[in-house]
C-alpha positions as CSV (number, residue, x, y, z in Angstrom):
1,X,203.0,116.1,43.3
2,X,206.4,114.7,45.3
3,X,207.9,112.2,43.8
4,X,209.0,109.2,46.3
5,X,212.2,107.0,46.1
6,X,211.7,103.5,46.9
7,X,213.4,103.7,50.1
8,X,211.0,106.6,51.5
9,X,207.4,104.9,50.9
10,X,205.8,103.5,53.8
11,X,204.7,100.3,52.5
12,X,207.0,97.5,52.2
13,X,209.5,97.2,49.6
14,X,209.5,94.1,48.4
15,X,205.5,94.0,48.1
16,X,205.3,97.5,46.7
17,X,208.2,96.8,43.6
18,X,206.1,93.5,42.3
19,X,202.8,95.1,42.7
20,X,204.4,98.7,40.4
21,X,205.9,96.4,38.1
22,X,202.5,94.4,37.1
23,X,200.7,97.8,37.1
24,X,203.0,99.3,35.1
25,X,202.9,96.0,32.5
26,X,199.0,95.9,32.7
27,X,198.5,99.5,32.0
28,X,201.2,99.4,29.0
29,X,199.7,96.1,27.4
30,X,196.1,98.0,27.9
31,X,197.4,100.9,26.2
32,X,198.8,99.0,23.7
33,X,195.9,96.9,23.2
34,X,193.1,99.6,22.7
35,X,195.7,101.3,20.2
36,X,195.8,97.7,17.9
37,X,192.1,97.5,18.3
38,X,191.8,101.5,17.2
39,X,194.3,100.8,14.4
40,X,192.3,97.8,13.0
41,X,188.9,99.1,13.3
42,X,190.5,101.9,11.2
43,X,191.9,100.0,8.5
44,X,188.6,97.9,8.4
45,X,186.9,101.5,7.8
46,X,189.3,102.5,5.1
47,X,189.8,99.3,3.4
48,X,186.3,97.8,3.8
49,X,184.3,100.2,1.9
């Protein structure tokens, strides 16, 4: 896998930066997310019973 600087992709720059930065947020406040939800269903388990 070759990484690419921003000044070697084809698409166009400005475009490109906005639509990696949003990815990048979604998929960290996904990631983040499902690991609150795991932690609370997991507390619920060990504090509910």
């Amino acid at each position: 896998m070759t990484e690419r600087n921003e000044r070697g992709s084809s698409v166009p720059v400005e475009g490109s930066q906005s639509m990696r930065l949003f990815f990048s947020w979604a998929l960290v406040s996904v990631l983040l997310g499902y690991g609150v939800v795991q932690t609370v269903i997991t507390a619920a388990k060990l504090f509910g019973n």
